[in-house]
C-alpha positions in Angstrom: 0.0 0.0 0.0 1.6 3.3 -1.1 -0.2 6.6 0.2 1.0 10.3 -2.0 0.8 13.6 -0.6 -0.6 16.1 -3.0 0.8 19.6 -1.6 -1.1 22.2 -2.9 0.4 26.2 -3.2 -1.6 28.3 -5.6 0.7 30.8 -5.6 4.9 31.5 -4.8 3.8 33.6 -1.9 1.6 30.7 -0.3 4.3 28.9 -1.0 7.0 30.3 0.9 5.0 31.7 3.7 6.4 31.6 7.0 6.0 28.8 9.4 8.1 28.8 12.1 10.8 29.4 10.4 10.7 27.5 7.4 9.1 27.7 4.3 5.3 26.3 4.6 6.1 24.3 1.8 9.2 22.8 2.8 7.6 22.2 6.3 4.8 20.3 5.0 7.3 18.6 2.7 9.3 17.3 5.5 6.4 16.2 7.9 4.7 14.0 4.9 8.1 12.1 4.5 8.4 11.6 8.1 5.1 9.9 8.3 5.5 7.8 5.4 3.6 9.8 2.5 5.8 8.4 -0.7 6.0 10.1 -3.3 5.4 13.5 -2.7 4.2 15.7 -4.9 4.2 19.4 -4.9 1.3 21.4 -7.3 2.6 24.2 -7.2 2.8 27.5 -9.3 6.9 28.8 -9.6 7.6 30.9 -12.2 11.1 32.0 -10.8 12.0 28.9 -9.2 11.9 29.7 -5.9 9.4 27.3 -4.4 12.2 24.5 -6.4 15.1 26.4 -3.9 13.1 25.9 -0.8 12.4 22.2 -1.3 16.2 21.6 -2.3 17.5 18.2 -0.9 13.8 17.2 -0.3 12.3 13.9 -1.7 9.5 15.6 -3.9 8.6 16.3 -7.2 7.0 19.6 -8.6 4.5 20.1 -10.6 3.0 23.2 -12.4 -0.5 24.2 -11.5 -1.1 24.4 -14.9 -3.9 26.9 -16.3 -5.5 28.9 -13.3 -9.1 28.0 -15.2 -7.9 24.4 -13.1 -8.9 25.4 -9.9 -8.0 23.9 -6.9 -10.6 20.8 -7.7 -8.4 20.2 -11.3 -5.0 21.0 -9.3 -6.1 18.2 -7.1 -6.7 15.7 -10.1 -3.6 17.2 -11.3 -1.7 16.1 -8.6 -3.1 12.8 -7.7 -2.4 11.6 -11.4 1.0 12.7 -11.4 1.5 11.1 -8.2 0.2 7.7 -9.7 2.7 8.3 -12.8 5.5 8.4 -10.6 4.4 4.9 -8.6 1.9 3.3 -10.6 1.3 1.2 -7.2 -0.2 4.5 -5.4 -3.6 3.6 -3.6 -4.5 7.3 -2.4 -3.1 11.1 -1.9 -3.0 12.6 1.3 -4.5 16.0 -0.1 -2.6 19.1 1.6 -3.5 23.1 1.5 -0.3 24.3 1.5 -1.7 27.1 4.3 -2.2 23.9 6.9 1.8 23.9 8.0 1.4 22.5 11.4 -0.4 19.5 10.6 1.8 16.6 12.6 3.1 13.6 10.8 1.5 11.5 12.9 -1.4 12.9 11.3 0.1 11.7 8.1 0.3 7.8 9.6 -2.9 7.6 11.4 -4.9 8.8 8.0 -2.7 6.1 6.2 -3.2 3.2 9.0 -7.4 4.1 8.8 -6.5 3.9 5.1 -5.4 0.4 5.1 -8.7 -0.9 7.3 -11.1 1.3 5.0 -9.6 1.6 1.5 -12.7 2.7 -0.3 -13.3 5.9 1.6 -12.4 9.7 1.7 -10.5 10.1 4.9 -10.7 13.8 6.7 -9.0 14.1 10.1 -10.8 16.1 12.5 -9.5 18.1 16.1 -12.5 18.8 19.1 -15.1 17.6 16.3 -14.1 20.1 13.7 -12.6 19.0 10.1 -9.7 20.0 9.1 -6.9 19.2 6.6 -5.0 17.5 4.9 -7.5 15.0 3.4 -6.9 11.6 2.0 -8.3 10.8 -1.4 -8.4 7.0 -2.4 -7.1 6.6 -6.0 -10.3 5.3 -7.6 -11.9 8.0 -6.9 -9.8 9.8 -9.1 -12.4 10.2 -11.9 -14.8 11.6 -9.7 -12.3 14.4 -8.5 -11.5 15.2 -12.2 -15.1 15.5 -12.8 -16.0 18.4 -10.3 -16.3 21.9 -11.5 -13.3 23.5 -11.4 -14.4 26.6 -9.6 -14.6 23.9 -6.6 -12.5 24.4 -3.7 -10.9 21.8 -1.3 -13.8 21.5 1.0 -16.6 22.1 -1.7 -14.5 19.2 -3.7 -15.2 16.8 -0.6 -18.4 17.2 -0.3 -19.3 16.9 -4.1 -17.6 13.5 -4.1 -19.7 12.8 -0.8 -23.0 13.5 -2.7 -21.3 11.6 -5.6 -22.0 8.1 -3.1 -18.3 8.5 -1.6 -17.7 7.6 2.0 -16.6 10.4 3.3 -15.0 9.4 7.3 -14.3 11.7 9.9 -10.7 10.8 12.2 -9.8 12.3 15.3 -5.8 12.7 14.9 -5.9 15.0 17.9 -3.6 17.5 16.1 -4.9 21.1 16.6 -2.6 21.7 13.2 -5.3 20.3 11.1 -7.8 22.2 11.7 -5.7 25.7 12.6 -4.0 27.3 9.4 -1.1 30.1 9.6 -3.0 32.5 10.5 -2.6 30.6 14.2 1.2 31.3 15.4 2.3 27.6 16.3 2.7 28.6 19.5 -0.7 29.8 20.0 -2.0 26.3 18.9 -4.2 24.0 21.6 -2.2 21.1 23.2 -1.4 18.0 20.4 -3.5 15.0 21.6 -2.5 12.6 19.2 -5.3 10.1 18.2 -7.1 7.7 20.4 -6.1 4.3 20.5 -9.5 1.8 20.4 -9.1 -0.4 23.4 -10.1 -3.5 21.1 -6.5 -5.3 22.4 -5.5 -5.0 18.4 -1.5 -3.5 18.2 -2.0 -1.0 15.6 1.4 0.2 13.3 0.6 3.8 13.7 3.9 5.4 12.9 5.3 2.6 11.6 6.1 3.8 8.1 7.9 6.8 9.6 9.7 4.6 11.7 10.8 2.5 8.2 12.5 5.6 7.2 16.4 6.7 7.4 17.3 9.2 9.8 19.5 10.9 7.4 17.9 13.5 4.7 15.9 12.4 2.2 17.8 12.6 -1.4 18.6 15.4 -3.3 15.4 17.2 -4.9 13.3 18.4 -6.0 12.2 16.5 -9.4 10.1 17.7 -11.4 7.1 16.1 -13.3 6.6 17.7 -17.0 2.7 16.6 -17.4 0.1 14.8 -15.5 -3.4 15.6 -17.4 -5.6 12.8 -15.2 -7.3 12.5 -18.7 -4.7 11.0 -20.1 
């Protein structure tokens, strides 16, 4: 089973935007690879190449918005196709607003562990009963996303694939990051609860597929990815 993030930055200054320090980009970058999202892709609109610079040494692969008529629902298909050209073996996309920078990546590992016991449904992680972001997408449902007008955004494009007959599954993660953009300092965030554990005596891998990865940096990136039309 191989879960993509989709990272989604509609413009350079999205982008780059501060969080904590880092690029948001490159934050969200780093926290998908640490919980196991493989591969990576970045939707992103660079015209002088400096979203490329702030992703150097990271394992992802960028990809042009392509025409702003896309919309974020099209830049979604966008980037789950080009994530299933890179590993034709990709089940889903962890779908991620590039303005949701503190999401956790145990986040990342507890949407793809649910993944693996409900592989048919849309997968949104939710904090105190709110739903937040980033989403997971199953593969299949790729059509369907394609399919949505592209005016759509994020949150609209769930709930069109709901009313399409798509499961759509709330999951407490815990992680005030999904549900708090960066508008929130990170330091003004509620307390990270991490997500419950059902007390059904069943030893779940939560974490395991960040635990599968080296230490050391990922390789030198970014890639990039010169089409992905989810048409073709």
């Amino acid at each position: 089973m191989t879960v993509a993030a989709v990272i989604l930055a509609a413009s350079p200054a999205s982008a780059l935007a501060d969080a904590d320090g880092a690029p948001a980009v490159r934050r969200i970058a780093d926290s998908a690879w640490a919980g196991g999202a493989t591969p990576i892709v970045v939707v992103a609109v660079d015209p002088d190449g400096d979203v490329a610079s702030a992703l150097a040494t990271a394992a992802v692969t960028l990809l042009d918005a392509g025409p702003a008529g896309l919309g974020p629902a099209g830049q979604i298909a966008r980037g789950m196709a080009g994530a299933a050209r890179l590993v034709g073996a990709t089940s889903a996309a962890i779908v991620w607003p590039v303005a949701f920078a503190w999401a956790d990546a145990e986040t990342v590992t507890t949407l793809i562990g649910v993944h693996g016991e409900a592989p048919g449904a849309v997968l949104r992680p939710s904090f105190e009963g709110v739903p937040g972001w980033p989403a997971l997408i199953p593969m299949p449902a790729l059509e369907g996303v394609a399919g949505q007008p592209p005016g759509l955004g994020p949150a609209e494009l769930l709930a069109g694939l709901a009313a399409g007959g798509l499961e759509v599954r709330s999951v407490d993660t815990g992680d005030p990051g999904t549900t708090h953009d960066l508008r929130v300092p990170r330091s003004s965030l509620p307390p990270f609860e991490g997500p419950p554990r059902p007390d059904d005596g069943v030893e779940r891998e939560w974490g395991a597929p960040a635990a599968a990865q080296s230490d050391h940096a990922p390789p030198a990136g970014p890639a990039r990815l010169a089409n992905a039309d989810p048409a073709s």
